[in-house]
VOGU-3710 file (C-alpha; in Angstrom, 3 decimals, decimal comma):
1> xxxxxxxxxx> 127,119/85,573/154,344  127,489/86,883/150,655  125,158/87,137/147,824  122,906/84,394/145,888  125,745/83,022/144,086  128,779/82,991/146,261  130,005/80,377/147,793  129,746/79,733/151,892  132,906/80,935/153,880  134,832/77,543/154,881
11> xxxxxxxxxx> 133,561/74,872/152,342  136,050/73,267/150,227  135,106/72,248/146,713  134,849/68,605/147,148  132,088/69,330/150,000  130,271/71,631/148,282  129,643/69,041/145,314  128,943/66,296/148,163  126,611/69,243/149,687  124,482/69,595/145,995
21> xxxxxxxxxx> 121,022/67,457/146,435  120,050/65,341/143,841  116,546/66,339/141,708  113,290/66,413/144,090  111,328/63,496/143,500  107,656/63,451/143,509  106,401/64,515/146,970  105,167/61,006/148,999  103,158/61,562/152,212  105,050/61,633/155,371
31> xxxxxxxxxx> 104,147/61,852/158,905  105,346/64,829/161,037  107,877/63,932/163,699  108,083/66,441/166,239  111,468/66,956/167,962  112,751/63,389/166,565  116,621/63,938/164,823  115,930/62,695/161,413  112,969/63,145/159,268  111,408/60,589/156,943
41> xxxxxxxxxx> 113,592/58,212/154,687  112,994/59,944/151,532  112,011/63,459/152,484  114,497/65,757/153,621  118,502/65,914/154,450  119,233/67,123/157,352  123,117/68,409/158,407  124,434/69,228/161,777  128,005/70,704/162,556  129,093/70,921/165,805
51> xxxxxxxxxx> 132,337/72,258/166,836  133,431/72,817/163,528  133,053/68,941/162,376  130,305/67,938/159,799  127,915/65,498/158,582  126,121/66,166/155,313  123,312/64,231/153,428  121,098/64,819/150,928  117,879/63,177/148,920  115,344/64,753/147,257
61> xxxxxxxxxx> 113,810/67,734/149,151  114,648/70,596/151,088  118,165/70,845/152,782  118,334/72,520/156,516  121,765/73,812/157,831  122,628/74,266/161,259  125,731/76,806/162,213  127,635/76,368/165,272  130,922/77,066/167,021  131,676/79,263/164,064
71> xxxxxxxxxx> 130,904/76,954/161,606  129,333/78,276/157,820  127,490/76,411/155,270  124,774/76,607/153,126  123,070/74,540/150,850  120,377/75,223/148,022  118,180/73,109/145,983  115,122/73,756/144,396  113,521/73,855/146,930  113,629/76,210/150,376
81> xxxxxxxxxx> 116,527/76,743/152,618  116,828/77,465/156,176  119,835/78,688/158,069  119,754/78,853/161,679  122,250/80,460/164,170  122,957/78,596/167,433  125,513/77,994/170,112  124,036/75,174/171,115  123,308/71,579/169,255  120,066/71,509/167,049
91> xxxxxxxxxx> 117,724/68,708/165,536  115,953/69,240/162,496  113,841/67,648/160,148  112,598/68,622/157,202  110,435/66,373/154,128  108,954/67,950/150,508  107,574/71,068/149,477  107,405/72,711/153,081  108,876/75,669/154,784  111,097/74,770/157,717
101> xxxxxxxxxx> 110,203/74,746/161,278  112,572/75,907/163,259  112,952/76,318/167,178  115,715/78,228/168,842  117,168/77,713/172,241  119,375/77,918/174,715  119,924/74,764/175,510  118,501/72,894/172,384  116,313/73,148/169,382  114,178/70,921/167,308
111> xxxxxxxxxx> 112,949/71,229/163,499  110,188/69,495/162,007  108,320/70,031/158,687  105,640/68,073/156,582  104,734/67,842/153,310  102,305/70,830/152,453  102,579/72,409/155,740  104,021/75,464/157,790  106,327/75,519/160,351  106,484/74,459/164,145
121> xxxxxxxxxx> 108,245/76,404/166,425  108,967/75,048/169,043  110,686/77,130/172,359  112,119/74,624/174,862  112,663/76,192/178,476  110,018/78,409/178,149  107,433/76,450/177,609  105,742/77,521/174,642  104,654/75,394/171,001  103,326/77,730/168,162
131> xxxxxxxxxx> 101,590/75,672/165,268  100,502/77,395/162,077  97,850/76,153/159,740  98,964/74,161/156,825  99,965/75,504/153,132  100,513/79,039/155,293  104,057/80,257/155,485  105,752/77,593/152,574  108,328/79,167/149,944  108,642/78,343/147,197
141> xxxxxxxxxx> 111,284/77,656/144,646  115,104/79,383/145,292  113,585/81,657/148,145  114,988/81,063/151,965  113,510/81,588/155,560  115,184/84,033/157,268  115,708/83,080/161,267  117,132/85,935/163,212  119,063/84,965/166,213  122,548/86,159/167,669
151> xxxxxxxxxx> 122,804/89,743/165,901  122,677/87,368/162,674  120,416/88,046/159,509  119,620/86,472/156,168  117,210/88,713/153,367  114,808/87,267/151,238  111,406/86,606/150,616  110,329/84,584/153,930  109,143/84,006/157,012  111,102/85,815/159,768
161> xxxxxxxxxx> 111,172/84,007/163,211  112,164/85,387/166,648  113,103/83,168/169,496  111,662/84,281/172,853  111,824/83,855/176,652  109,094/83,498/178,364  107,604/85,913/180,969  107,686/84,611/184,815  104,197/84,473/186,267  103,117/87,064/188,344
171> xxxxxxxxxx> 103,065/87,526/191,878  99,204/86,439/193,644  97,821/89,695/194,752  98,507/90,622/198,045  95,078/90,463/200,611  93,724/93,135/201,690  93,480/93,004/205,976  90,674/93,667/207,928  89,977/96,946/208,710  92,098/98,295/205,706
181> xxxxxxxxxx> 90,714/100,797/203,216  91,682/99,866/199,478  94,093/102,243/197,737  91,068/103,354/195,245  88,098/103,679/197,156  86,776/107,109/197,343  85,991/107,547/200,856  86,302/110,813/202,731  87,062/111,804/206,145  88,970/114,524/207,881
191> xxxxxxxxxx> 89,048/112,819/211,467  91,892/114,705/213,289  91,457/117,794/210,682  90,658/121,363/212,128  88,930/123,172/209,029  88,091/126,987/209,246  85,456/128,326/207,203  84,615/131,938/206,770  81,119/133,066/205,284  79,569/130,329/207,315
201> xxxxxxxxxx> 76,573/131,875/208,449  74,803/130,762/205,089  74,376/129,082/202,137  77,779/127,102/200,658  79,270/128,562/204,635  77,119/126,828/206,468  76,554/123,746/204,389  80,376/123,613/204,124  80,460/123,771/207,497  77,676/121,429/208,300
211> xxxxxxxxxx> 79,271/118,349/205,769  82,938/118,750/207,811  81,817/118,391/210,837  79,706/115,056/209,678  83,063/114,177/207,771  85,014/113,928/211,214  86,664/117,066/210,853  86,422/119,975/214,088  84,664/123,241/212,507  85,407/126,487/213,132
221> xxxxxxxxxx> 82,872/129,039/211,353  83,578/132,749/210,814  80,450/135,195/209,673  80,093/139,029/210,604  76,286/137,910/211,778  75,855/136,148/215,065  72,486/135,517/214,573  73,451/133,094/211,674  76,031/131,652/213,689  73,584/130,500/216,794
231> xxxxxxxxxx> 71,292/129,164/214,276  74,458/127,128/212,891  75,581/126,271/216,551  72,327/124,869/217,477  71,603/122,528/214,225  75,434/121,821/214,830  76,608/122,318/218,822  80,445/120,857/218,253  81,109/123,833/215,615  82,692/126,815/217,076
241> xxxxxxxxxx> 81,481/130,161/216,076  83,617/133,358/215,551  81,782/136,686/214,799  84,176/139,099/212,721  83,764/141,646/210,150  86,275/140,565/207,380  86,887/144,018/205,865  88,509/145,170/208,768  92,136/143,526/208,790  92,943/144,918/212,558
251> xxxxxxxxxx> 89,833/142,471/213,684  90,100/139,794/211,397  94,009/139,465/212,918  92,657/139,438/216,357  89,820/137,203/216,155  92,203/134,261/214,033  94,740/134,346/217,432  92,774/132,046/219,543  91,337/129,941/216,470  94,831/127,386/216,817
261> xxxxxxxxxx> 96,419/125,464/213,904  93,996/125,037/210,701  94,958/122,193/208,511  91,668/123,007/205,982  90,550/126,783/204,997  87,321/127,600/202,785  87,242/130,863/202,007  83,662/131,282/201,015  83,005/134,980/202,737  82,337/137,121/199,742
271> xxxxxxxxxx> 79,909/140,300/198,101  77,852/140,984/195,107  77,178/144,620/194,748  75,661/144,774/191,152  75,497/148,047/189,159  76,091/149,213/185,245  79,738/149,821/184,417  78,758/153,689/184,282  76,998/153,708/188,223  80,025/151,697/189,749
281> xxxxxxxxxx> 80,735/153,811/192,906  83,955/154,206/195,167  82,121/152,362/198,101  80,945/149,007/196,111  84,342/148,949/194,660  86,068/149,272/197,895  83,528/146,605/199,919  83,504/144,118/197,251  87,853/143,845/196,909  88,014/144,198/200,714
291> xxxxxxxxxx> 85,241/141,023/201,033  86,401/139,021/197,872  89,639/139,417/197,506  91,510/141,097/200,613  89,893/138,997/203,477  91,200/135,958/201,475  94,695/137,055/201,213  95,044/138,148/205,099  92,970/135,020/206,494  95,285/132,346/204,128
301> xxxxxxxxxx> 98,527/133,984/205,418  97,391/133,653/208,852  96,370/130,143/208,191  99,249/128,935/205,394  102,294/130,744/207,692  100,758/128,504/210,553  100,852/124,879/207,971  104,664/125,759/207,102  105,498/126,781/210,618  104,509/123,486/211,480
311> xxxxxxxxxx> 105,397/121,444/208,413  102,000/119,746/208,190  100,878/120,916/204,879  96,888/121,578/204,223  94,949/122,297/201,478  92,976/125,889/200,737  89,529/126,537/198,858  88,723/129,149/197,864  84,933/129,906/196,695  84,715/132,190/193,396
321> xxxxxxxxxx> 82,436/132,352/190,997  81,846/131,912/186,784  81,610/135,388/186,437  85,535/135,423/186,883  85,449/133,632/183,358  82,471/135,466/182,187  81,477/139,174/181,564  77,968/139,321/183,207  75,768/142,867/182,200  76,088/145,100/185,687
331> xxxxxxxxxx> 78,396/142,763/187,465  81,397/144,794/186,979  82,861/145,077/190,385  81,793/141,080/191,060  83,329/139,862/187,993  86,520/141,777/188,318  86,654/140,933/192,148  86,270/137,542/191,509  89,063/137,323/188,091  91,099/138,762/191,198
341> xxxxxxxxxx> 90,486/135,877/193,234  91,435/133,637/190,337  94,684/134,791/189,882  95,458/135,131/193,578  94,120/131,296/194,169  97,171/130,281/191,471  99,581/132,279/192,397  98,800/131,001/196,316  99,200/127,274/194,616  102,424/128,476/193,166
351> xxxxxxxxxx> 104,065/129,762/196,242  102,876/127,535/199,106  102,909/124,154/196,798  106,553/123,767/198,039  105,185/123,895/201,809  103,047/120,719/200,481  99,805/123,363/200,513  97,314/122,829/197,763  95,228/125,984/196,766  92,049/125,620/194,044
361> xxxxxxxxxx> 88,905/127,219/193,530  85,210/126,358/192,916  83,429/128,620/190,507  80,080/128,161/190,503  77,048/129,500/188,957  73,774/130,256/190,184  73,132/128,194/193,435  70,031/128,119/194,665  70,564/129,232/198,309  68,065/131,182/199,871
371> xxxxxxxxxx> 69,070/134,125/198,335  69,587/132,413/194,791  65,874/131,201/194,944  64,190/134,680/195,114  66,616/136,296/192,955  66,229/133,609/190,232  63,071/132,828/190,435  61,118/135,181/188,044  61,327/133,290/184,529  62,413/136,074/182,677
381> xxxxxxxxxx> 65,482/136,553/184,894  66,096/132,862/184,985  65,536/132,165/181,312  68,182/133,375/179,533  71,067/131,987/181,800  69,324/128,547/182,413  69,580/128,806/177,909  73,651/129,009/178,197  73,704/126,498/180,726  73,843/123,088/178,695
391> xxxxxxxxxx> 72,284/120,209/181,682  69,467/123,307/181,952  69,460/124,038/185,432  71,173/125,911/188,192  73,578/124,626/191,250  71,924/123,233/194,556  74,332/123,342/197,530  75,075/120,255/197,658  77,071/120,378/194,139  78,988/123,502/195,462
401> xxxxxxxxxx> 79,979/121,353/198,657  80,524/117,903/197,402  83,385/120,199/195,137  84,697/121,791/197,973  84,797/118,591/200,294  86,943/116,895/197,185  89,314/119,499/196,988  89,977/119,323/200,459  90,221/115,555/200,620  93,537/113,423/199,791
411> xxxxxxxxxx> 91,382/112,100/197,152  92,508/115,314/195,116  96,349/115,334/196,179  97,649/115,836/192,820  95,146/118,626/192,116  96,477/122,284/192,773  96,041/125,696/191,554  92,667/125,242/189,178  89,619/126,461/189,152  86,898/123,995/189,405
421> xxxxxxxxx> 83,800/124,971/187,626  80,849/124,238/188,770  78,051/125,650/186,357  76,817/122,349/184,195  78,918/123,270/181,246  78,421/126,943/181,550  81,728/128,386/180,476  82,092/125,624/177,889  80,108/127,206/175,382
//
């Protein structure tokens, strides 16, 4: 459609004078009529065309035009103007000094307007009435509402309208049966899960291996100390205990023969040889890569060539420490050990990922195992790590192991390849 002055494609000039409304009159009071063809006697004109065949009349208010079947024409008056695009037929109804109400449809459309009020839409098929509060959306003098509808567009300073469709209802929830576990709930168990653990003779080991075996899962526990193992054997009968010295590869790959398929490995086994940068000797070098970082490497091939042999997949943990992230004063064979370890755990996520095999790592700080009590204990040893530690305490075992039994779980199947720490905000400062 052209400009402000042009006149409408298809109107001859004989219609175009009948189409010219006389002078408003003073607005009279009129009731609304919703979805009714005509609007009060001396309101509103309202025109319809319909397959290219028209109707026109006018008195004093606002004039509504209806296009169809490629049908054009406008009309102005002093007063607002709306121009609606349709293939289908259309009602509307329109009285003094109000906007037009317009409602667009398929299959048919109705128009009311008031004196002094906004617009009714009105959506037939799908279901839905929108009222808007009186003296909202009028125009005023020479301006137009703008309907959008079938690619068509009109711009001035109105109102734009949008028919919609509206949404089918949704489908009722599906019940959840009996004996079914919901899709979110947090539950663990690893009934029918063979998990091998190595350090298990203490601390995160043996607690490791004590939560598994409550979990459902059969336990295997490696430790180079059989005394630790028949105390772990006694408080837990069903776990079976393997003695083996895991710096010495030749052993290690005889003792995992008889273990059978694992489908869960912690590798917790590990050293902490402390001295100054300047006292680090050949030997705690040597014990602490074998321990922390070689026994790892032989015991997850064993384990991970055994998961892809078979197809089944698994997941690996393997137990490092903060002090991968974190130089510590005289831990200079631990922390590099254990930045080893790191690396290794991603690069293990990397390569087996593929074989559906997850690999992360727990990194812990302090835990108060046996061993962590009396070396942490004295308050000026304590003190100044518990100050870069923001919750102000150190790691029991059970925060190590709940980590761990996570990890292992299919409640962390889209976790692979990080390093979980576990130090109450430790390396965050």
């Amino acid at each position: 459609m052209g400009g402000g002055g042009g006149q409408p494609h298809g109107v001859r000039g004989r219609d175009r004078e009948r189409l010219l409304p006389e002078p408003l009159p003073e607005p009279l009071p009129s009731p609304l009529f919703l979805l009714h063809p005509a609007a009060s006697r001396s309101s509103s004109s309202s025109i319809i065309h319909n397959n290219s065949s028209s109707n026109s009349s006018s008195s004093s208010s606002s004039s509504s035009i209806i296009h169809n079947s490629s049908s054009s024409i406008s009309s102005s008056s002093n007063s607002s103007s709306s121009i609606i695009h349709n293939n289908s037929s259309s009602s509307i109804s329109s009285s003094s000094n109000s906007s037009s109400s317009i409602i667009h449809n398929n299959n048919s459309s109705s128009i009311s307007s008031s004196s002094n009020s906004s617009s009714s839409i009105i959506h037939n098929n799908s279901s839905s009435i929108i009222h808007n509060n009186s003296n909202n959306n009028s125009s005023s003098s020479n301006n137009s509402s703008n309907i959008h509808n079938n690619n068509n567009s009109s711009n001035n300073n109105s109102n734009n309208i949008h028919s919609s469709v509206a949404r089918p209802p949704r489908p009722a929830p599906k019940p959840i049966s009996s004996g079914t576990r919901p899709k979110g709930s947090m539950e663990i168990r690893f009934d029918g899960k063979h998990a091998l653990v190595t350090g298990a003779g203490k601390g995160i080991g043996r607690a490791t291996c004590i939560a598994l075996q409550r979990l459902g899962a059969t336990v295997t526990a490696l430790s180079r100390t059989q005394a630790d193992l028949d105390s772990l054997t006694h408080e837990c009968p069903a776990v079976r205990a393997v003695c083996v010295e895991l710096a010495d590869w030749g052993a290690v790959e005889a003792a995992l023969g008889p273990v059978g398929p694992v489908d869960l490995l912690v590798n917790n086994a590990g050293v902490a040889l402390l001295q100054p940068f300047l006292d680090v000797t050949a030997e705690a070098f040597q014990r602490s890569f074998d321990v922390n970082v070689k026994a790892v490497l032989q015991v997850s091939q064993a384990v991970a060539r055994g998961m892809v042999a078979r197809g089944s997949g698994g997941a690996i943990v393997n137990v490092s420490s903060q002090a991968s992230q974190r130089a510590l004063l005289n831990h200079t064979v631990y922390c590099a050990s254990k930045g080893a370890l790191d690396m290794l755990t991603k690069v293990m996520a990397l390569e087996l990922g593929p074989h559906k095999i997850r690999v992360n790592a727990v990194n812990p700080t302090v835990v108060m195992t046996d061993m962590g009590r009396e070396a942490w204990s004295p308050p000026e040893r304590a003190g100044p790590m518990l100050a870069r530690i923001p919750l102000a305490r150190f790691a029991e075992l059970e925060d190590v192991v709940n980590a761990v039994v996570f990890l292992l779980s299919e409640r962390s199947a889209m976790v692979n390849g990080v390093t979980l720490p576990v130090d109450g905000g430790f390396l965050a400062c």
